[in-house]
N, C-alpha and C positions, 0 to 999 in steps of 0.2 A: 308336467301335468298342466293343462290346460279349465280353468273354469271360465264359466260363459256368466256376462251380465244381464243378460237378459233371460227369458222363456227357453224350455226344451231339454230331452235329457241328460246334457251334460252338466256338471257340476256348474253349481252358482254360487256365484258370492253373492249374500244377502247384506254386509255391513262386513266390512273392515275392524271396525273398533277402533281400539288405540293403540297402534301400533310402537317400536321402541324405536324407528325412524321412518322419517319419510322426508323424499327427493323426488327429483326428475333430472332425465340427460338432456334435453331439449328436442327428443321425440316421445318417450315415453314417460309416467307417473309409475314410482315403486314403491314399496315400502315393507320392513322388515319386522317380522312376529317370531320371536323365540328364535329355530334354527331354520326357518322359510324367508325364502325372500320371493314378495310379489311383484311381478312386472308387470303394468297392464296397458296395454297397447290397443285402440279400438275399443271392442264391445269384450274382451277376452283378456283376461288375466289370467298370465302365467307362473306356475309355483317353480321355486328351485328349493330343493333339498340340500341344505350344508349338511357338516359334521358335526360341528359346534352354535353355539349360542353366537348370536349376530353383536358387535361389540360398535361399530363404524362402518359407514358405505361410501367410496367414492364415486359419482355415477358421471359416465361420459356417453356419449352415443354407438361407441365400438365396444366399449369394455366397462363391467363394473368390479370395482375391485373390493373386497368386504375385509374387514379385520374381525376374527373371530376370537375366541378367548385362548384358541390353542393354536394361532397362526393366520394365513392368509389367504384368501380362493380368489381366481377373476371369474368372472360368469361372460357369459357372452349376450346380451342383451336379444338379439337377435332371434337364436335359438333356444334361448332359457338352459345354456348349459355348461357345467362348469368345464374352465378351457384349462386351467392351471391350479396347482393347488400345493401351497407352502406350507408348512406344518413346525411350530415349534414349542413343546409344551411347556418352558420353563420361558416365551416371550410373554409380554404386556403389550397387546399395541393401544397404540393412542391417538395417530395421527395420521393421514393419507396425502398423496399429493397427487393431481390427473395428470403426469405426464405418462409419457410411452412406457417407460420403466419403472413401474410406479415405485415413490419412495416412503417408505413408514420410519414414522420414531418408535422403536421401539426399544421395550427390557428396563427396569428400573432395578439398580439405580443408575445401572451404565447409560452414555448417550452414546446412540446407535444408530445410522441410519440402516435401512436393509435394501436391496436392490433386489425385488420380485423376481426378475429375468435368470439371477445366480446365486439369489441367496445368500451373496458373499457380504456381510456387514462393513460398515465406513463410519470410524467414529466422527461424532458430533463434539463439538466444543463442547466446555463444560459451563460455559455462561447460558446455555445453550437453555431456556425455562419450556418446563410443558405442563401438562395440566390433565387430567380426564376433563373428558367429553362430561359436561351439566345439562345440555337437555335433548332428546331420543335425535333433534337434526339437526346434534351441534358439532364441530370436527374439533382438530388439538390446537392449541395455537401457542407461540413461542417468543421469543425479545429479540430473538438474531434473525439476520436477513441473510438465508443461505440461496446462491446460485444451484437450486433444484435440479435444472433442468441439464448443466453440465452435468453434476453429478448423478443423473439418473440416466441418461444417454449415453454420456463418453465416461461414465464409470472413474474422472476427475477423484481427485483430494480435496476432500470438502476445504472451502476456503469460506470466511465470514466476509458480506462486501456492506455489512451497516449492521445497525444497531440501534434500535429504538429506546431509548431511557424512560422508565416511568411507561410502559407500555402495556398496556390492557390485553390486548391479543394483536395475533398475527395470521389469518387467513391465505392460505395460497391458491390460487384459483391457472383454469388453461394456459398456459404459454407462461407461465411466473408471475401473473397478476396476483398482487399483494394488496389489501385492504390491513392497514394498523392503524386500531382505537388508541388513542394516546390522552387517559385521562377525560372528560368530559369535550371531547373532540374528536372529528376522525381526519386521516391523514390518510388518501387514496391516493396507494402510487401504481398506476398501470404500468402495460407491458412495455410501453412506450418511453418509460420514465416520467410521465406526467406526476405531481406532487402538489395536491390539493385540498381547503380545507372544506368541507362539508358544510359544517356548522352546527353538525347533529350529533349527540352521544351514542354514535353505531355499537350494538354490538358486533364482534367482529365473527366472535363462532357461528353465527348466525349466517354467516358470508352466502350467497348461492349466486354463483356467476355465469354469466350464457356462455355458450358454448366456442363463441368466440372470442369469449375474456374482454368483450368490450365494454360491456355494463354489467351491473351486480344487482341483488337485491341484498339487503340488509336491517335488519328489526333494528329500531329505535322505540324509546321506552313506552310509546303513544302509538306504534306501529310500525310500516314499512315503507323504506324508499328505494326508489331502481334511480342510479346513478348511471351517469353516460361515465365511464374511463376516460372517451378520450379529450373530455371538454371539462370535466369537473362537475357538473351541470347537473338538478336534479331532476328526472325527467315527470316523477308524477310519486306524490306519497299516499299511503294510503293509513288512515285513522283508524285507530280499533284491535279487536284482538284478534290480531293474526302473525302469522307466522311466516318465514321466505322457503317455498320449498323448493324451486326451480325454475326452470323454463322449457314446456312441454307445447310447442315452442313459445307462445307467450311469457309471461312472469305467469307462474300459479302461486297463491298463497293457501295456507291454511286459518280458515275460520275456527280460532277454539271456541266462541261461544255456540256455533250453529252447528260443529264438526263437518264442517264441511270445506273441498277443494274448490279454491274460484277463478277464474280467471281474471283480465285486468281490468274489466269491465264490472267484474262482479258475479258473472253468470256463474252457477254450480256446474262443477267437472263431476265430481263424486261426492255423494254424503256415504252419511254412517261411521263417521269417523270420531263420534261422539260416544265414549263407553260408558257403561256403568255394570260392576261386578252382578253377573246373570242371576235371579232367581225366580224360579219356574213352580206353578204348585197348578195343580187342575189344566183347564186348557188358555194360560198364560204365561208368556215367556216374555221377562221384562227386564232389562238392560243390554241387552246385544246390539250394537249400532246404535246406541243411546235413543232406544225404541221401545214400546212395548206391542210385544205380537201373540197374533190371535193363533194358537196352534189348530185348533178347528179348519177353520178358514184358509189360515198359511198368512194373510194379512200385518199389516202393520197400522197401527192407532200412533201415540203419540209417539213423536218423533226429534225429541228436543232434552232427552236429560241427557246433563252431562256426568261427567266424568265422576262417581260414589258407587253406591251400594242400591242394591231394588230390594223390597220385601214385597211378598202378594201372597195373597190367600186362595188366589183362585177369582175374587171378585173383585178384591180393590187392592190397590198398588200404591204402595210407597217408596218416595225417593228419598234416599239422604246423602247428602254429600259433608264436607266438613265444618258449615257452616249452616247450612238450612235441611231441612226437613217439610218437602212436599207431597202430599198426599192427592192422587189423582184424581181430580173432578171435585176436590175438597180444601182442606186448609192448603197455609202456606204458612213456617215458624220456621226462628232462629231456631239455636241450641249451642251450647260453650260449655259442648262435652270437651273441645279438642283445643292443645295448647300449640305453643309454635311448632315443638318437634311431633305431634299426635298427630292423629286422622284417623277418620272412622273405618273400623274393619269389619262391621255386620250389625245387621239388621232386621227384626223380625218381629211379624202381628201376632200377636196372642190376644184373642179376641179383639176388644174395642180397643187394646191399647197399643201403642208401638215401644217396643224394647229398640236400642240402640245400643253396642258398644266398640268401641275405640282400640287402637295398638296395643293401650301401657294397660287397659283392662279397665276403664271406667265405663260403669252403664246407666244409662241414664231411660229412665218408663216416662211415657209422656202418653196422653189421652190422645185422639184423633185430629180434634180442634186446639191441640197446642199446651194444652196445661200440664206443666212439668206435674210428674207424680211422686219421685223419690230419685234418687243417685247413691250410686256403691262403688264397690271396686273390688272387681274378681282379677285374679294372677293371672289365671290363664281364659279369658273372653271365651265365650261359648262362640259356637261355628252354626253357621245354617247347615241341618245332613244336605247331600247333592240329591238330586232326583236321580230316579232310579235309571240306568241304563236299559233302553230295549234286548228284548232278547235276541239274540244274534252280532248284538252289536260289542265291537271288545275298545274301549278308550285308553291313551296309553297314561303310562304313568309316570313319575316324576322321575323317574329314572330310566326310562326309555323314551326311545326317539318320535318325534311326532308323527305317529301312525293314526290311522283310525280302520281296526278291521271290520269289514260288514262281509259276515259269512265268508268266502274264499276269496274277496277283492280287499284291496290294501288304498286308501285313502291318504296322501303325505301332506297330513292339516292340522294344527295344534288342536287339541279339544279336550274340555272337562265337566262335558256332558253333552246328550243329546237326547234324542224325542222323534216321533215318526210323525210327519204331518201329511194327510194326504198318501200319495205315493213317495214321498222325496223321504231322505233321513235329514234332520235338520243338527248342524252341529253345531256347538259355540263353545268359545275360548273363555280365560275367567279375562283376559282384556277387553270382550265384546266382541271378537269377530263373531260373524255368523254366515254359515255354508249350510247349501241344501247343496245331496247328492244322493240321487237315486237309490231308492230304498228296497 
């Protein structure tokens, strides 16, 4: 399936949302929602349909390889289509590596490497550390320095050729480019064998390397820096909050406070990547693409909350996230509903006032202009009802696959609710995305 970013009647993407990863193979920007993966090339983003829930991505320019929760699929980049498809329900994958044959760590508690091409497993030493993936575009990383690329091509016995002590992560990138954090330092060893020190506390899951393994990007605690491999050298860092998501073909980073994709210069690739859990009352629809839109119209007004909860009435719109509480065209207040493990799970205007409440069930009432009014604590936190679905239109449900039917056409796009604007049907996800598709 194909949707269009700009005007006309094929499907649109209006806002991305917050995706559970996002990359680039050094020609296109992807990024994965539930069991879809988007590719988007040009003016046009393409959906691919898995089977399972997206766990990990490894993107190249020929092949991208995904680790799902029940095994493994390559897609084909090209044609948006899956080319290969491994299946194991009793695997854990964790970790991916871009060679030809790609190699996963999978199955806990065994170490296991798997070879995509035959499926046939190669155990891993048992010094051998791994980890889950911490955040939506982070990969697995590990203490031992294994020759990858023998063992995924010549189908080799795994042999360990180093070992990093005291090691933070282990990155594998094109040709065997390896990046290991080692403690409050990094330690970049290219394909080459070069063995350099940075001078910066890299994360290392964070690794996103070009396509020809020659330079990297890497988040450091204040931001990102692109490293030359074959000199050591750092070519240009970048301050602030963002993220390494690839090279499409430049370095592209993610903006979290703007949700937006930039290039190296700065310039916006794609916004909307900024979400906030949807809530829709009269003709406003507020959190999708971290926006709030005019259903009337089909428009979008503001275009800058991030990542919480919306509450509206129809006429005014409030944001809350886990820390503040902004009311649109109005206040602007703290709140310490939420402790280190909390975060707020809904939000709602009853008259002049705004109710808030939290995970573990504390709620807190505050007046418009900020003035706490009282704190409780219910078991089970009240929910916003969803708005209502159009008629004709069927949204699927937590137990079925990400369909959307409208009348006898079948739609393959996560959604948990929608609305008719205009001619278009308008859908959105509870991550923010949001899709118009002919209604």
């Amino acid at each position: 399936m194909r949707l269009s970013l700009g005007t006309g009647p094929l499907p649109r993407l209006l806002a991305p949302g917050v995706p559970d990863w996002i990359g680039a193979d050094g020609v296109r920007v992807g990024w994965a929602l539930r069991d879809r993966l988007f590719l988007r090339t040009g003016d046009h983003v393409d959906v691919v349909e898995l089977p399972d829930e997206i766990e990990e991505v490894c993107a190249t320019p020929r092949r991208w390889t995904v680790a799902l929760g029940n095994g493994f699929v390559r897609v084909d980049p090209a044609t948006a289509t899956v080319q290969e498809l491994l299946l194991d329900d009793e695997a854990e994958p964790l970790a991916t590596h871009a060679g030809e044959e790609l190699g996963l760590f999978i199955e806990v508690p065994e170490h296991r490497l798997l070879r995509l091409a035959d499926g046939r497993p190669l155990p891993l030493p048992d010094a051998a550390l791994r980890t889950r993936w911490i955040r939506p575009w982070a990969t697995g990383i590990g203490a031992v320095w294994i020759d990858l690329d023998v063992v995924c091509r010549l189908g080799a016995r795994v042999s360990v050729v180093g070992r990093a002590p005291s090691t933070e992560g282990l990155a594998v990138g094109p040709e065997g480019s390896l990046l290991v954090a080692i403690k409050g330092d990094a330690v970049v060893a290219a394909p080459r064998g070069l063995t350099v020190r940075v001078g910066l506390p890299l994360a290392s899951e964070t690794a996103r390397f070009s396509n020809d393994g020659l330079t990297v990007l890497a988040a450091f605690p204040d931001g990102v820096v692109w490293i030359d491999l074959t000199t050591g050298a750092v070519r240009k860092k970048w301050e602030g909050a963002y993220v390494p998501v690839g090279f499409a073909p430049g370095p592209v980073l993610w903006d979290g406070e703007r949700g937006t994709l930039v290039d190296a210069a700065g310039a916006v690739l794609l916004d909307g990547f900024a979400g906030a859990t949807p809530a829709m009352a009269g003709p406003v629809l507020a959190g999708p693409g971290g926006a709030v839109w005019d259903l009337t119209s089909g428009t979008r007004g503001v275009a800058d909350l991030r990542e919480g909860v919306c509450a509206t009435d129809g006429e005014r719109t409030v944001h809350v996230d886990d820390t503040d509480v902004r009311v649109l065209g109005g206040a602007r207040f703290p709140h310490r509903l939420c402790g280190d493990e909390d975060a707020v799970d809904a939000a709602r205007l009853d008259g002049d006032m705004l109710v808030v409440a939290t995970l573990d069930g504390e709620v807190g009432r505050f007046t418009l202009a900020g003035a706490p009014l009282d704190r409780t604590h219910q078991r089970f936190p009240w929910k916003a009802a969803p708005a209502p679905c159009p008629e004709g239109v069927t949204l699927p449900t937590e137990d079925a696959e990400s369909v959307v039917a409208v009348g006898d056409t079948e739609w393959p796009l996560p959604a948990d609710g929608a609305a008719r604007v205009g001619n278009d049907l308008w859908i959105w996800s509870r991550e923010g995305a949001l899709f118009a598709v002919p209604g």
